[in-house]
N, C-alpha and C positions, 0 to 999 in steps of 0.2 A: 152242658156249660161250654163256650167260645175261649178257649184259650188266646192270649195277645200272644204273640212269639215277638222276642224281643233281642236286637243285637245292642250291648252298651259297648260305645265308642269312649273309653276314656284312659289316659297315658299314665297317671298316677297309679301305682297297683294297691297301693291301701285303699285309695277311694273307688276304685274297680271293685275291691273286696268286699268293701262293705256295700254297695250298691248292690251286688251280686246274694250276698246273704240277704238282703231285705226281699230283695222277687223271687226269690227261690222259696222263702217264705210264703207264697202269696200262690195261690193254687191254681189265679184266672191267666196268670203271667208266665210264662216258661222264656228262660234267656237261652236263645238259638247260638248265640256266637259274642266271644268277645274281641275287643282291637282294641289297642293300644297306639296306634297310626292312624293318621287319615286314610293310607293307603291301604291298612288293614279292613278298614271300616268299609272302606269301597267295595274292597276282592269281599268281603262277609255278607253284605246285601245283596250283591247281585250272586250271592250262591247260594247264598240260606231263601232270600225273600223274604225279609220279617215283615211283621206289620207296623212297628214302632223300632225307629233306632234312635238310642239314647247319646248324642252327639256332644262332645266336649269340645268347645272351640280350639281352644290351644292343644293342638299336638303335633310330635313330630310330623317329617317327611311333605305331609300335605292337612291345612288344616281343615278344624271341622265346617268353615265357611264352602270351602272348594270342593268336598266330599260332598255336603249337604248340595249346594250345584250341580254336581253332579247325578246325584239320585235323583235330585227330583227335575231335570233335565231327560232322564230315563223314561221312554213310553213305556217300558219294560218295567218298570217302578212304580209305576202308581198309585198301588194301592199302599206304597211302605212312604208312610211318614215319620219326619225327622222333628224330635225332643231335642231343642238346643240347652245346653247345658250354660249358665254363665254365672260368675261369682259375682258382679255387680247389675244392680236393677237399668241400667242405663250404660251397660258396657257397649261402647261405640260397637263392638262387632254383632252384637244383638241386631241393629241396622241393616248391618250385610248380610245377619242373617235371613230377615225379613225378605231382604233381593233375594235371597239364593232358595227360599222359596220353602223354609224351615214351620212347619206347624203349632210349634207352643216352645215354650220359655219356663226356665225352670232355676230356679236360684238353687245354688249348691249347698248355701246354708238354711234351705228350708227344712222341714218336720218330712222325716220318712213317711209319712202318709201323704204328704204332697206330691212324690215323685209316683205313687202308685194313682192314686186320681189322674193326674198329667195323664200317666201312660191311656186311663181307660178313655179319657176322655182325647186323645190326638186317635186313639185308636181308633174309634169313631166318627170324626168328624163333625161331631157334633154343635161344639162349643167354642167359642174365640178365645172364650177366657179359662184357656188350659192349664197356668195358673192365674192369679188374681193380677199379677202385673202386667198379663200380657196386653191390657187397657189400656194401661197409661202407655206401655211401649206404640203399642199402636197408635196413640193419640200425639205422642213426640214426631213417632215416623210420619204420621202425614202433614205435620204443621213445619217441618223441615221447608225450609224456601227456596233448595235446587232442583227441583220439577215443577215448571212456569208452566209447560206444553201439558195440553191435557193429548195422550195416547190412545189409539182407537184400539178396540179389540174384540177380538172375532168372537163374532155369536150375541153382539152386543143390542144388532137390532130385530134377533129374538126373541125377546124378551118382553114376554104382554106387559101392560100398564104396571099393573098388579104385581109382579114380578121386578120392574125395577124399583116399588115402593117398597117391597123385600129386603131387595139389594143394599136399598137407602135404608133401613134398619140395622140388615145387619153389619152395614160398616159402623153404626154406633157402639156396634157391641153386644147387640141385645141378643139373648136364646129363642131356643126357637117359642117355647113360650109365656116370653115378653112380649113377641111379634102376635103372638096368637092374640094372647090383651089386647094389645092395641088398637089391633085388625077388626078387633071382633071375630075371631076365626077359630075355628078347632084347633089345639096343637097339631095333628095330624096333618090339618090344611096347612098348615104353615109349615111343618116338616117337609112337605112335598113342595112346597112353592122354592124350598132351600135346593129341593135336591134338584129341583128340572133348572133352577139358575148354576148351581154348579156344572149340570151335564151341556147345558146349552154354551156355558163362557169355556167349559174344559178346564176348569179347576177343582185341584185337589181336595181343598177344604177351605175352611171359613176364614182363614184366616187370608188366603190368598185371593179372596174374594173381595174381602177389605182393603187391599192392596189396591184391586182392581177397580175398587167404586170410586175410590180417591183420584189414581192416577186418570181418570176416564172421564172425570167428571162430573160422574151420576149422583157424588156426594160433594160439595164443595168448601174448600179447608177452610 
């Protein structure tokens, strides 16, 4: 069995607490390190290497937007992606976290079984929709009307036919097999066309992908 190793960044210690008691529960999950700081959450990932860090926006010292920046600004990082934590479905900082290159979205007042799906599924890279709102967030963030210029980016004109009508799927949102559907293609074939367009743009995961079809133009708002 794949153990996730997980650091939770969060400054409340009852809500630390009980987050803590729920994955400690959970056998596939092990919590490598906790913070309380942004600053904490920083020095904890670049020492542990989690696979999943559980990021709380608001906290002292440095928040969880410029921590989240930071790691995943890290070449050194990337295989550890960031769980934004936010108590409203549409909190302006969900936004920035989207810039700062955050992989799923997790409402604070969801159902304990939400934040342990999250984890497997950011652990993975699987899925855009890490949980159910990360849709609609993504669908807000690209209909925003302060990015006029579409932005080029590298590895963009590697990308056979086939592979940007991928692209242009999966910035809708769809798994990988929805794409298969649609395609007509094996899950498999469509898992693989996911992964050589993430290796080819040099993204993370899917959600940074979606980022990328929008701002580039490959999907158009």
């Amino acid at each position: 069995m794949t153990v996730t190793r997980v650091v939770l960044a969060e400054d409340q210690p009852m809500v630390r607490a009980g987050f803590l008691a729920l994955l400690d529960s959970q056998s596939e999950i092990e919590v490598v390190g906790e913070a309380a700081t942004g600053v904490q959450a920083l020095e904890q990932v670049r020492a542990l290497r989690p696979d999943v860090v559980i990021m709380d926006i608001r906290m002292p010292e440095m928040d969880g937007l410029e921590a989240t920046r930071q790691i995943t600004a890290d070449p050194a990082l990337s295989q550890t992606h960031v769980l934004v934590l936010t108590t409203f479905e549409l909190d302006e900082y969900v936004f920035g976290a989207l810039d700062a290159g955050a992989s799923g979205f997790l409402l604070k007042g969801g159902e304990p079984a939400d934040l342990v799906n999250a984890i497997n599924i950011v652990a993975g890279g699987e899925s855009l929709l890490a949980p159910s709102v990360t849709r609609r967030l993504i669908e807000t963030y690209v209909s925003r009307p302060h990015v006029s210029t579409k932005i080029e980016h590298d590895g963009l004109d590697e990308l056979t036919t086939r592979e940007r009508e991928v692209l242009g799927l999966v910035a809708t949102g769809m798994t990988n097999a929805e794409i298969a559907e649609m395609l007509h293609l094996s899950p498999l074939t469509a898992k693989t066309h996911v992964s050589r367009i993430l290796m080819k743009l040099g993204a993370r995961d899917r959600v940074q992908l979606v980022v990328i079809a929008y701002q580039t133009g490959i999907v158009e708002r």
